[in-house]
Backbone as a printed PyTorch tensor [residue, N CA C, xyz], in Angstrom:
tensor([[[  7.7800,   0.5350,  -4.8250],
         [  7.2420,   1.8300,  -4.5460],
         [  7.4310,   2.1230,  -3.0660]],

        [[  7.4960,   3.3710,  -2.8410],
         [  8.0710,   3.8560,  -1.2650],
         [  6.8880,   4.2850,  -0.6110]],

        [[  6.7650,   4.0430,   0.3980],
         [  5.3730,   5.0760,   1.5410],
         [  5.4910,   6.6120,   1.0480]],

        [[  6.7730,   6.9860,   1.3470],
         [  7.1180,   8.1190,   1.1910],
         [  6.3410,   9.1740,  -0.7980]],

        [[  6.4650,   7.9710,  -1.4310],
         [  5.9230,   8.4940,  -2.5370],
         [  4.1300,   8.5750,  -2.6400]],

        [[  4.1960,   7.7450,  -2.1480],
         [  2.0870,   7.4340,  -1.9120],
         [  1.9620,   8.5370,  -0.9560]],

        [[  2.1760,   9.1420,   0.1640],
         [  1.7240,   9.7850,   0.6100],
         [  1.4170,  11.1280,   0.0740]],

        [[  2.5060,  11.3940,  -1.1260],
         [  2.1020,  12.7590,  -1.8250],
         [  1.6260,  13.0310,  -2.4980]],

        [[  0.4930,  11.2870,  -2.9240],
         [ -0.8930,  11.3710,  -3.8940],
         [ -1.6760,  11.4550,  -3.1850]],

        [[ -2.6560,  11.8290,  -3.7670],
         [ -4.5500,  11.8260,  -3.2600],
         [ -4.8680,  10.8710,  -3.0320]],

        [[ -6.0720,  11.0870,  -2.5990],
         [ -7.1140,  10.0420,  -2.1350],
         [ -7.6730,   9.0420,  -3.7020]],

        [[ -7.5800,   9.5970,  -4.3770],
         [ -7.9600,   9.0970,  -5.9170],
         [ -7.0240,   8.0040,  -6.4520]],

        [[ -5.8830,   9.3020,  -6.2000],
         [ -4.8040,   8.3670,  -6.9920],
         [ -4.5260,   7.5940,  -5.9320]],

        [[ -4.7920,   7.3210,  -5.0040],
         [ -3.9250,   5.6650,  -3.8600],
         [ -5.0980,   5.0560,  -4.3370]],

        [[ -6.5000,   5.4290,  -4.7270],
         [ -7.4520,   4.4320,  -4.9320],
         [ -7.3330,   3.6030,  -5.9810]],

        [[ -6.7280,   4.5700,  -7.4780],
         [ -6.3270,   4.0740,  -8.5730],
         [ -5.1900,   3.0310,  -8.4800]],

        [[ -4.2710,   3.5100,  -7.9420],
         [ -3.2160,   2.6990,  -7.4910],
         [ -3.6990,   1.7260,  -6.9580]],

        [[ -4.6230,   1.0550,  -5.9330],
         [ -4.8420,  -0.0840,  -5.2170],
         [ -5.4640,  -0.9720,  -6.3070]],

        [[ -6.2410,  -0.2320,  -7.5340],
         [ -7.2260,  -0.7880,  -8.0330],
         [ -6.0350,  -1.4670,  -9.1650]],

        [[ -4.9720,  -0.6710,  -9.2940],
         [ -3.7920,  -1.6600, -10.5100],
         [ -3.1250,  -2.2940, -10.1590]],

        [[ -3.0310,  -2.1590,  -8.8540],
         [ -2.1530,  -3.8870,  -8.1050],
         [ -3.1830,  -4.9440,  -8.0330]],

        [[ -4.3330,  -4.5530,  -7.3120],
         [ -5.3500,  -5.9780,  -7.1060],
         [ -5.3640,  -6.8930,  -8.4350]],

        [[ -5.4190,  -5.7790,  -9.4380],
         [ -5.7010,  -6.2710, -11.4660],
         [ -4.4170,  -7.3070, -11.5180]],

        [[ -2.7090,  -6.3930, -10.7390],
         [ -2.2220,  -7.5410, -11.1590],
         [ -1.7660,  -8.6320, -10.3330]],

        [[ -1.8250,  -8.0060,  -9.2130],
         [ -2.3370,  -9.4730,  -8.2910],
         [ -2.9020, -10.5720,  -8.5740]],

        [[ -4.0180, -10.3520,  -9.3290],
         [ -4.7790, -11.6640,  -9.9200],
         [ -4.2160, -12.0430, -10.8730]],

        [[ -3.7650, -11.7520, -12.2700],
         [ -2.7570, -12.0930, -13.0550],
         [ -1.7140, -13.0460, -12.4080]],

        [[ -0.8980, -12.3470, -11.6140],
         [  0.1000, -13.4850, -10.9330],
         [ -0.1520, -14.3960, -10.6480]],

        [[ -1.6250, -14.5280,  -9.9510],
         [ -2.0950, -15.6850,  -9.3480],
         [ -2.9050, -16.9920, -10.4800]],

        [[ -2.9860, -16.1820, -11.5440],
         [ -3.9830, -16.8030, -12.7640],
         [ -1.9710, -17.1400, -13.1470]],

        [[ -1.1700, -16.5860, -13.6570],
         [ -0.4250, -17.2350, -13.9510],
         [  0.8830, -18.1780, -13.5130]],

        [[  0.1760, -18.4380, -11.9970],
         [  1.0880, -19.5440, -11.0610],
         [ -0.0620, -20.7390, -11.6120]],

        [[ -1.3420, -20.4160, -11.3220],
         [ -1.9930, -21.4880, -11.5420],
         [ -1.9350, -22.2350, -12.8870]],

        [[ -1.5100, -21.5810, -13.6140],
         [ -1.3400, -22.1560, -15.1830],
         [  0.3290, -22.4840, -15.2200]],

        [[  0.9830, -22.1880, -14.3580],
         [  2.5090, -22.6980, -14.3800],
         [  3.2260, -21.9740, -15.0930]],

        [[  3.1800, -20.5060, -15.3650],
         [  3.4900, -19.2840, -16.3360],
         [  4.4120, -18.3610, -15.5670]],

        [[  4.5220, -18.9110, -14.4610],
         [  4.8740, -17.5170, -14.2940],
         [  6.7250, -18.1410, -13.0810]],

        [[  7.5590, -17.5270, -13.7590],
         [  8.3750, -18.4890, -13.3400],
         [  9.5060, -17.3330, -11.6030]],

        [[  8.7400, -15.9040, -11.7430],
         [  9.6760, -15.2670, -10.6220],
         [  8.5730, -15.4620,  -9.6990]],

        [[  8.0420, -15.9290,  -9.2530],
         [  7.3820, -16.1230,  -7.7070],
         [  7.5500, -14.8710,  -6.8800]],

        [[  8.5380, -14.1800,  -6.8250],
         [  8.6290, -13.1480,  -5.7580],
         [  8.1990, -12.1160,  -6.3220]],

        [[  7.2320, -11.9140,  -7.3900],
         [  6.7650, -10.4950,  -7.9440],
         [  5.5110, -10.8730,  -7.4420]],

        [[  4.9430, -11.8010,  -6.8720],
         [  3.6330, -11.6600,  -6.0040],
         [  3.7510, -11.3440,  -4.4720]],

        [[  4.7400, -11.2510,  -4.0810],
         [  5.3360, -10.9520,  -2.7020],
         [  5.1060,  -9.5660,  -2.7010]],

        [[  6.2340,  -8.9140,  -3.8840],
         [  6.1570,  -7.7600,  -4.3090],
         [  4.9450,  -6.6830,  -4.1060]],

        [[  3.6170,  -7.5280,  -5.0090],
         [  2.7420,  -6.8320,  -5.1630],
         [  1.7910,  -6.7160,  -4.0770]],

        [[  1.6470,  -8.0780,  -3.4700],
         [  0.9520,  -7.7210,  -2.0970],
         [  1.2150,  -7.3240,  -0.9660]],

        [[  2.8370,  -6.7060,  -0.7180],
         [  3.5390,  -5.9540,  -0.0410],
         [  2.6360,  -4.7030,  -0.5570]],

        [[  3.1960,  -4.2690,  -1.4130],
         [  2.6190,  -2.9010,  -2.4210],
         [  1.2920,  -2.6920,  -2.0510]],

        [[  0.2880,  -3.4470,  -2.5070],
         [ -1.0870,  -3.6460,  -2.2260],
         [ -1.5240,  -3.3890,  -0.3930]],

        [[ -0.4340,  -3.6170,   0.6150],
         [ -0.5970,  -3.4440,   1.8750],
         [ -0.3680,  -1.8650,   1.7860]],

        [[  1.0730,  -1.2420,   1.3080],
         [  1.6470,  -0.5710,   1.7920],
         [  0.3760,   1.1480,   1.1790]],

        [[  0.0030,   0.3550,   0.0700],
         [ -1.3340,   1.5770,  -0.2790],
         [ -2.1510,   1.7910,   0.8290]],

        [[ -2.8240,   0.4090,   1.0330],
         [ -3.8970,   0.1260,   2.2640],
         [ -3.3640,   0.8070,   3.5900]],

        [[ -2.2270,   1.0650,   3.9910],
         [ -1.8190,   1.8100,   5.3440],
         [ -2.0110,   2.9470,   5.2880]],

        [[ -1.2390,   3.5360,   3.9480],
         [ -1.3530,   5.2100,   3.8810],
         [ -2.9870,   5.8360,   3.1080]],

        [[ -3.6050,   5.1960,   2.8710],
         [ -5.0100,   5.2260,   3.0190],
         [ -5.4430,   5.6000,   4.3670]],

        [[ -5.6330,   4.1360,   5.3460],
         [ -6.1110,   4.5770,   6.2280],
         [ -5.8190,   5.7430,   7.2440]],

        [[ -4.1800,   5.9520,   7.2530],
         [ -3.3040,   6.9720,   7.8470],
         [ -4.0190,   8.5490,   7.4140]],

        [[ -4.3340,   8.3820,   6.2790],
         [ -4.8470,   9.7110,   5.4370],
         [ -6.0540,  10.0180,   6.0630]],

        [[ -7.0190,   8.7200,   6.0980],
         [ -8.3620,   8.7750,   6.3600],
         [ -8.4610,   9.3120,   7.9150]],

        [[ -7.5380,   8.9120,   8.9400],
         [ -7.5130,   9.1680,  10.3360],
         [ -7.5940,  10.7290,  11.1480]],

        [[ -6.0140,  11.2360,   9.4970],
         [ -5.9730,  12.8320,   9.8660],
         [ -7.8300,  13.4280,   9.5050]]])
């Protein structure tokens, strides 16, 4: 997902959005710990993602 696309949601929807990465954030992490999960870099992925919400949040919140 791009900055460029989050910025032209709401305040709702980046909230919704943060709230469906954290969901699968933990998944990834529930399925490294069980040895399930064999691409490793889709948790990179998501907590990139999971940052890149958290910036244009606060960026939003500033204006």
């Amino acid at each position: 997902m791009k900055a460029s696309e989050l910025r032209d949601k709401d305040q709702a929807a980046l909230q919704k959005e943060l709230g469906e990465l954290l969901k699968a954030q933990f998944g990834l992490r529930m399925q490294i710990a069980t040895q399930q999960l064999t691409n490793t870099a889709q948790l990179k992925k998501v907590r990139r993602d999971i940052a890149r919400v958290k910036t244009v949040m606060n960026q939003k919140d500033a204006k």
